[in-house]
N, C-alpha and C positions, 0 to 999 in steps of 0.2 A: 442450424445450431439450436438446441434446447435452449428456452429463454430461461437463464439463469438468475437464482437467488442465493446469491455466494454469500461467504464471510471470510473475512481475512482473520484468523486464529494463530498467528503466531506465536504468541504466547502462549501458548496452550498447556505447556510441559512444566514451564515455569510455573504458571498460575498452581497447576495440579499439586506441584513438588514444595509450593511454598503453603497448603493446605485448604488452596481453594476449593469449594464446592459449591453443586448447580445444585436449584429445585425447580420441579416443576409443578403446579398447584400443591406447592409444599412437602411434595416428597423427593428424596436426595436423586438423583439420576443422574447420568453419564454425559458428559457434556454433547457428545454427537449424538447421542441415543434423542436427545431435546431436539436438536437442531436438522434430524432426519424428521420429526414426529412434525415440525413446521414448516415441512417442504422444503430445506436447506438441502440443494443440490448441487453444491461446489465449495470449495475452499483456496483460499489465497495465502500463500505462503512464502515469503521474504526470505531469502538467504543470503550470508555476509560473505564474504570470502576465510577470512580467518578472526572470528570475532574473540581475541584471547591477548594477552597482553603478551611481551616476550617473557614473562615468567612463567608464564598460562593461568593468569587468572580470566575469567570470563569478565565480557564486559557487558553482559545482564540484557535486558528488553527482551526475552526470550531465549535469547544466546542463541541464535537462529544461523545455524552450523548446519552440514550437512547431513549429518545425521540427526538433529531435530527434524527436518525437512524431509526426512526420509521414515523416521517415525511417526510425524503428524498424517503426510500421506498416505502411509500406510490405511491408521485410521480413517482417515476419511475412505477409501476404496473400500474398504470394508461395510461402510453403510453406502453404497454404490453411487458417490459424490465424485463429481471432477475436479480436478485440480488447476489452477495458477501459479505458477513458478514465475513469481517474483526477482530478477537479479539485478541485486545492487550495482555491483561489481565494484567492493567498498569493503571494509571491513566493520561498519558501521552504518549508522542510520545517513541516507542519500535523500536530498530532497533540493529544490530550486534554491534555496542558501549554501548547502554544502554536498561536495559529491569527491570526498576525499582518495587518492589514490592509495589500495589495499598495500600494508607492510611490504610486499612480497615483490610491488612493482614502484617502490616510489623513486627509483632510480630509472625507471624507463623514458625513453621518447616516444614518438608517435607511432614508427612503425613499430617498436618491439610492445605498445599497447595494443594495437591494433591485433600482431599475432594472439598477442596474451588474451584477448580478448577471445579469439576462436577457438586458441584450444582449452582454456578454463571451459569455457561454454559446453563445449564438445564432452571433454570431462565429467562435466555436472551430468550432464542429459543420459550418458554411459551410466554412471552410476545409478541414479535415479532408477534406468533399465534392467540392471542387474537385480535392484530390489522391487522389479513388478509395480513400480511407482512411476513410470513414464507419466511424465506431464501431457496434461489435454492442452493448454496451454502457457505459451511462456512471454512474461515481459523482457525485453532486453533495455536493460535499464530502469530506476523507478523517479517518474516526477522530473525529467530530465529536461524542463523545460528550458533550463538555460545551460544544458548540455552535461557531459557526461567524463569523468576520469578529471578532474581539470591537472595543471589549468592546458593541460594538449587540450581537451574536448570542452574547452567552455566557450561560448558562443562569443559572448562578448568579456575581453579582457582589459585589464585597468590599462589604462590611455588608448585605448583602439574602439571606434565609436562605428568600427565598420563589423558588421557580426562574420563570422567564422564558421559559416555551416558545412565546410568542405568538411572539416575534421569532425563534426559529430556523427556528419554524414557515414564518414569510412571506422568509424568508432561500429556503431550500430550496425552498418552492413555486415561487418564483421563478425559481430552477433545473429543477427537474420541469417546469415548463411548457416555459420556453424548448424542453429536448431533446424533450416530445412537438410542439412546431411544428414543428424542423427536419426529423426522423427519427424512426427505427421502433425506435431503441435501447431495451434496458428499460432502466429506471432502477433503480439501488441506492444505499441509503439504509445507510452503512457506520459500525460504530462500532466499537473496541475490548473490551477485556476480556471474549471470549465467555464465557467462565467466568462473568457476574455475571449470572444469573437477573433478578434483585431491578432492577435497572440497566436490561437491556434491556424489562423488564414497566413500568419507570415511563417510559422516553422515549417507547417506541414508543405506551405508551397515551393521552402527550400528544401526538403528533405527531399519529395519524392522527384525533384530535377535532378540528383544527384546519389540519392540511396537506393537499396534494396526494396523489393516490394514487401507489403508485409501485409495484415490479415484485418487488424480491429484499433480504433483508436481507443485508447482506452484514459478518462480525464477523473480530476480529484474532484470531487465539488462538497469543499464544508460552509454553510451560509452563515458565518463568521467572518470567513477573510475571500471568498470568491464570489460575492454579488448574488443580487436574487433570483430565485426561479425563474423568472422570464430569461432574465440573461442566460442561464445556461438550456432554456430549453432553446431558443432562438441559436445559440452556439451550436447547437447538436443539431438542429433541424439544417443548419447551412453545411456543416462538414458534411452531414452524413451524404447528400445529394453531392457537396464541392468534390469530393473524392471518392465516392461510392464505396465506402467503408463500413461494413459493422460498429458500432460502437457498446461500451461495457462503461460503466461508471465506476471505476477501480477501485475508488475510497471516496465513500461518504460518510457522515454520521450525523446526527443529530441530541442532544442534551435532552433527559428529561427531567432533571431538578437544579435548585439552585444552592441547594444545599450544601453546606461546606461540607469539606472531609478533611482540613490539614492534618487530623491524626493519624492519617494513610500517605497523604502526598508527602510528607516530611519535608517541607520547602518554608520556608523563610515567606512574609508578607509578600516582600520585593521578588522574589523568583518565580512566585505562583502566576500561572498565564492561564489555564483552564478559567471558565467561563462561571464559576459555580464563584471565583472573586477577582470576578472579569467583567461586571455588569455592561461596559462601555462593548463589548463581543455580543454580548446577548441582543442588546439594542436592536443590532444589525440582523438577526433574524424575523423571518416572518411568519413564525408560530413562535409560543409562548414553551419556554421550558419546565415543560410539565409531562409527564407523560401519555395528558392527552395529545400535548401538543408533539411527541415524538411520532405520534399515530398518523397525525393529521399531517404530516411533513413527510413522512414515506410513502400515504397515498398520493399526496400528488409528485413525489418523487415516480413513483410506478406509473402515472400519466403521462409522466413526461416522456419517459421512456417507450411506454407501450403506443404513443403519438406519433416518432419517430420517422420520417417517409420511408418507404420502400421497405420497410422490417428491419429496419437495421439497427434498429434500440436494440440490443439484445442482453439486458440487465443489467444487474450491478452486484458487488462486494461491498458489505460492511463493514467500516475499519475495525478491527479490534472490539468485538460484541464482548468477549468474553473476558474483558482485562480488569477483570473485578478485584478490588483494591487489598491485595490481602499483603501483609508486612513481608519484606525480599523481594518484591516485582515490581521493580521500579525502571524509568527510561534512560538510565546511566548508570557507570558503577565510575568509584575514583580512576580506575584504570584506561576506562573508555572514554572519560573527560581529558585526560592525556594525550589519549589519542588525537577526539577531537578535536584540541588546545582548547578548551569549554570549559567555561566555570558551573555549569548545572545547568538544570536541576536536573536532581537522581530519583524523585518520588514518585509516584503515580498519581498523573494530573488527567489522567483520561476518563478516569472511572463514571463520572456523570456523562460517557456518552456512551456507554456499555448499554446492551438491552436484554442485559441484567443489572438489578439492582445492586445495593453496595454490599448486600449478604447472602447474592448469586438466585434469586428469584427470577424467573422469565418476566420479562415485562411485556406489555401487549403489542407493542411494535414488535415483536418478533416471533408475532402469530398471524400477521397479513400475508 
């Protein structure tokens, strides 16, 4: 496997349509057209299942639909970048707090999730085919550390202190299978908090007693809330040999100012969690947010990786490079906070981990 230097561009169509633009040593240029010019050879791409309210209105962060997903790959194949098929299997954002069952299955049980599960899967990968965008590779599920579809596939459920990995187990097999029938994609099996040793030796040792094989581990690591660089590279050095797995760092990033931007985030004092009026976040990091200090936190981010035993580091994806703060791109819309039963925030609180600036500049992390 080509050791890759992805980014996760989701938002891409958004960012474009709500009048963002890129430069690169100050002149306007095409988002991939940058991101080919600095060795960017993959992209990652999140799809919802129906991310639209029952009236259809969109419920924003990309609106990462099938056809976004099928337009952004395109683009990328075009500048000869591989791809990550990201699936929620949610109709919204999935992550170790929440992994909501999509509109379409919220009356199901376990087996009729489990079918559901193979042939959306199936579905997707078909389509995806049709449009000359087969994925190189596919997550089945994202961040799924405490399981998947709940509350069928949650690991651990309110009053049961014994975990539950039967069911995430045949959740995900179900997914593994489907993507080995359509195609030749590898499979990753992705979770959060790479920092947590203890965390990933106890899922992955109940998954593979009980699940499907699959290809690459694939883990979050933001040095905000998953501990320091030792920790994750120590995590990484034990799975990779524990399970003889490739690994990919799915989603990382790193801050390079501290600078406010509430003019773009639209969030109230109280709602704001980004780091830029988050000092007590920042702390926890070990580099400074600055943009030398973005430099210096991806180099040794690429050590750790390129350290890896047996070659099995085999890179990473950067969350959201390009989610540059421009007015309508935001991480909710009223309709998706419904969804979620979530009172906010709708704004854009990422943008200080962009590696681009706040007026689409390259920054120099994203010329290593």
């Amino acid at each position: 496997m080509e050791q890759i230097k992805g980014m996760d561009v989701s938002t891409y169509l958004e960012v474009i349509n709500c009048g963002g633009k890129f430069y690169d040593d100050g002149r306007e240029a095409d988002l991939f057209d940058i991101l080919q010019k600095y060795k960017v050879n993959s992209v990652r791409l999140r799809l919802w299942n129906d991310p639209y309210s029952e009236n259809g209105n969109p419920y924003g962060a990309g609106n990462c639909d099938i056809d976004c997903v099928k337009t952004i790959a395109q683009k990328a194949k075009e500048h000869n970048m591989s791809f990550l098929l990201d699936l929620h299997y949610s109709d919204f954002w999935t992550d170790p707090g929440k992994q909501i069952l999509p509109k379409a299955w919220r009356d199901y049980g376990l087996d009729k999730l489990v079918d559901a599960v193979n042939s959306y899967t199936k579905d997707v990968i078909n389509e995806l085919k049709k449009a000359d965008v087969t994925p190189d590779f596919v997550q089945v599920g994202n961040e799924i550390t405490n399981g998947m579809l709940w509350p069928h596939g949650k690991i651990y459920t309110e009053g049961n202190d014994v975990p539950n990995y039967d069911n995430i187990a045949k959740l995900v097999s179900s997914g593994v299978k489907a993507v080995r029938s359509e195609c030749d994609a590898k499979v990753m099996i992705h979770l959060d908090n790479g920092g947590n040793n203890k965390l990933y030796r106890e899922w992955f040792d109940n998954y593979v007693k009980r699940g499907e094989d699959f290809d690459i581990i694939g883990l979050s690591y933001y040095p905000f809330w998953h501990g320091t660089f030792d920790m994750l590279e120590n995590n990484m050095n034990d799975i990779a040999t524990r399970y003889n797995k490739d690994l990919i760092v799915a989603e990382v990033s790193m801050g390079y100012t501290m600078e406010d931007y509430a003019h773009y985030e639209k969030l109230t004092k109280e709602e704001r969690m980004g780091m830029a009026t988050r000092p007590e976040l920042a702390e926890k990091v070990e580099y400074p947010m600055s943009k030398e200090g973005q430099v210096d936190f991806m180099k040794r981010l690429l050590q750790i990786i390129d350290n890896v035993p047996n070659n099995h580091g085999k890179g990473y994806y950067y969350w959201e490079p390009a989610w540059i703060p421009v007015p309508g791109s935001g991480w909710a819309t009223e309709d998706s906070l419904k969804y979620m039963d979530a009172k906010g925030p709708c704004g854009n609180e990422w943008a200080n981990q962009a590696l681009f600036d706040y007026d689409g500049n390259v920054l120099p992390a994203l010329k290593l």
